[in-house]
C-alpha positions as CSV (number, residue, x, y, z in Angstrom):
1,X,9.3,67.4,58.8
2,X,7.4,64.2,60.0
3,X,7.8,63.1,63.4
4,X,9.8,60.2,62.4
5,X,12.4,62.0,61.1
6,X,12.4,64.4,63.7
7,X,13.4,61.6,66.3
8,X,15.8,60.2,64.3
9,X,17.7,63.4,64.3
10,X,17.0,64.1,67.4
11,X,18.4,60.2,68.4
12,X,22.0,61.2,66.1
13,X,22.2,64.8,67.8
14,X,22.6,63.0,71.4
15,X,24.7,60.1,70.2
16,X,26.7,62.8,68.5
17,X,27.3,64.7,71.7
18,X,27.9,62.0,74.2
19,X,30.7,60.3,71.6
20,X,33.4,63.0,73.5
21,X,32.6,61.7,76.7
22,X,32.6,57.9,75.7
23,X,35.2,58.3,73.7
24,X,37.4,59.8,76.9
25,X,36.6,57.2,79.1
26,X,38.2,54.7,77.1
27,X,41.2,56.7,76.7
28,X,44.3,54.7,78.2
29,X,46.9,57.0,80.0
30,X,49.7,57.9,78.2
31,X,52.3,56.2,80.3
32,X,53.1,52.8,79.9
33,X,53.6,49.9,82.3
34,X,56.0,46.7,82.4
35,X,53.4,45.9,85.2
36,X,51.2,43.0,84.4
37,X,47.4,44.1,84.1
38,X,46.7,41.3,87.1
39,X,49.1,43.1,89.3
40,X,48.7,46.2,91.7
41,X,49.9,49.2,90.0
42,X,53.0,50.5,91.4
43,X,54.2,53.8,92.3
44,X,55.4,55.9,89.3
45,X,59.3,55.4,89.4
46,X,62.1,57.9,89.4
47,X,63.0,59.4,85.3
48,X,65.9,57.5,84.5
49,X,68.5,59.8,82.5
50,X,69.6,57.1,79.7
51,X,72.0,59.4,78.0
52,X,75.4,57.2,77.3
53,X,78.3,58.4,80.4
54,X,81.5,58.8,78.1
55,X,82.6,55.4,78.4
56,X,79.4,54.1,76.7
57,X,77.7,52.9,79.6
58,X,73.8,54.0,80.0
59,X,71.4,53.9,82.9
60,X,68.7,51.3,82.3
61,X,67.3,51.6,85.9
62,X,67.5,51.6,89.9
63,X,69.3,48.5,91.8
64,X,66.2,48.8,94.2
65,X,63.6,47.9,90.7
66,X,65.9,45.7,89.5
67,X,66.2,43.9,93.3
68,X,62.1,44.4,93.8
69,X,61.1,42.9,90.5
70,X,63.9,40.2,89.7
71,X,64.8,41.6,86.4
72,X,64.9,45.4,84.0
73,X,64.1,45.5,80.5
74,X,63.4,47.3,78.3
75,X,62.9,46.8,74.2
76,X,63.8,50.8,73.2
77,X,66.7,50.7,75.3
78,X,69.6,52.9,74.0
79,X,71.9,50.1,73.5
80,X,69.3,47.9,72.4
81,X,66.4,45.6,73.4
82,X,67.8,44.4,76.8
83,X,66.8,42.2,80.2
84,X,69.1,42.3,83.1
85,X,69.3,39.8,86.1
86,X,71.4,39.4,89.1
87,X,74.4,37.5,88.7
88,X,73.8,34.3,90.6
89,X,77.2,33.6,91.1
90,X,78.4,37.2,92.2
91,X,75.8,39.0,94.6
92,X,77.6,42.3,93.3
93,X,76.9,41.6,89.8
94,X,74.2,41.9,86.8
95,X,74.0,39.8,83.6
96,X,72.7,41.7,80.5
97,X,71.3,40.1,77.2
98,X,69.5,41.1,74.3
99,X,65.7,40.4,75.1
100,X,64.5,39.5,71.6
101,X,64.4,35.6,71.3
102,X,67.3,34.4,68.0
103,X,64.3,32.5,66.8
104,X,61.2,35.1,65.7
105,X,62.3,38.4,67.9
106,X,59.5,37.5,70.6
107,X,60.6,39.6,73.8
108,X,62.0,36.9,76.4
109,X,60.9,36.9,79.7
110,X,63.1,36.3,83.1
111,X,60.6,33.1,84.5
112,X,61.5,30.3,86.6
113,X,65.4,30.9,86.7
114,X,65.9,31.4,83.3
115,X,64.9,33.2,79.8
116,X,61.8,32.1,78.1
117,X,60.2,33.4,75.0
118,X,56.3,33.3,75.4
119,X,55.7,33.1,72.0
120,X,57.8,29.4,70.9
121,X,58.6,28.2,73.7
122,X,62.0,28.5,73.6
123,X,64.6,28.7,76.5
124,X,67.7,30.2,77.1
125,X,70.5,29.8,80.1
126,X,71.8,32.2,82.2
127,X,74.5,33.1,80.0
128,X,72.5,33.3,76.6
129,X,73.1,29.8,75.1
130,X,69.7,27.9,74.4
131,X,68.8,25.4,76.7
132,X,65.9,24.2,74.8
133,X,64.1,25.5,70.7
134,X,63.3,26.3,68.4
135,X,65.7,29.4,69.1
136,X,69.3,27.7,67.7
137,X,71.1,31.4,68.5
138,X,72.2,32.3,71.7
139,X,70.9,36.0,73.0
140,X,73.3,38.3,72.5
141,X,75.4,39.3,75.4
142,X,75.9,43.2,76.8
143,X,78.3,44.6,79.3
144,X,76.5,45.6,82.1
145,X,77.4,47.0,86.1
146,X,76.1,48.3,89.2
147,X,77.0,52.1,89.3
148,X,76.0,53.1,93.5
149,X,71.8,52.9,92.7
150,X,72.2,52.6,89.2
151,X,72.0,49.5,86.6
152,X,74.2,50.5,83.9
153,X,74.3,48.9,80.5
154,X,76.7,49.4,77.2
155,X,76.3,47.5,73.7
156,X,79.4,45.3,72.8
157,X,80.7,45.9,69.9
């Protein structure tokens, strides 16, 4: 074997053997967070049990989350893709829409007092109706309550 040959195997052998260890360093955790990136990570929250309650209702998350960040969403939701807000006319309440924006499906963000789609542009009121396009649709209402520390959601038919 010339010497030439012999290093490049000998170059491949350790690339070959440190891949495992590059390769789990780069590894992202399995859970996944609604935190922004920028933000400091939060303490892993309570397992929700989303399994419908008889009368259709589900648990979507805490009233402490949904007070601490100013909105819940999720897009697998049982019900649907969903955001819920506090009701700014009734302390007590919650106002649940469908988070995917009537014009592409872009997930809507809670920002500034109202819905926004970060894709468009677009901008939808309190209640769902667009406030300003390209979205034409309104978001799609859900029924939604507070349940003692729970946000509970249901799908209207």
């Amino acid at each position: 074997m010339k010497r030439r040959e012999f290093g490049n195997l000998v170059g491949l052998g350790l690339i070959a053997t440190s891949l495992p260890v590059a390769i789990a360093a780069c590894k992202s955790e399995d859970t996944i967070s609604d935190t922004p990136a920028d933000s400091t990570p939060e303490v892993p929250a309570v397992k929700i049990d989303e399994t419908p309650r008889a009368d259709g209702f589900a648990a979507l998350g805490t009233v402490t989350d949904l007070d601490t960040k100013g909105y819940l969403g999720k897009k697998g939701f049982i019900a649907g893709p969903v955001i819920v807000i506090r009701d700014p006319d009734n302390a007590d309440g919650v106002i649940a829409l469908n988070s995917m924006c009537t014009h592409q499906g872009c997930g809507v963000e809670w920002k500034d007092n109202a819905f926004a789609c970060p894709c468009h542009g677009s901008k939808f009121n309190i209640d769902g109706s667009v406030a300003n396009g390209p979205a034409t649709e309104p978001l799609a209402p859900y029924e939604a309550m507070i349940d003692g520390d729970l946000v509970l959601v249901k799908a209207i038919s």
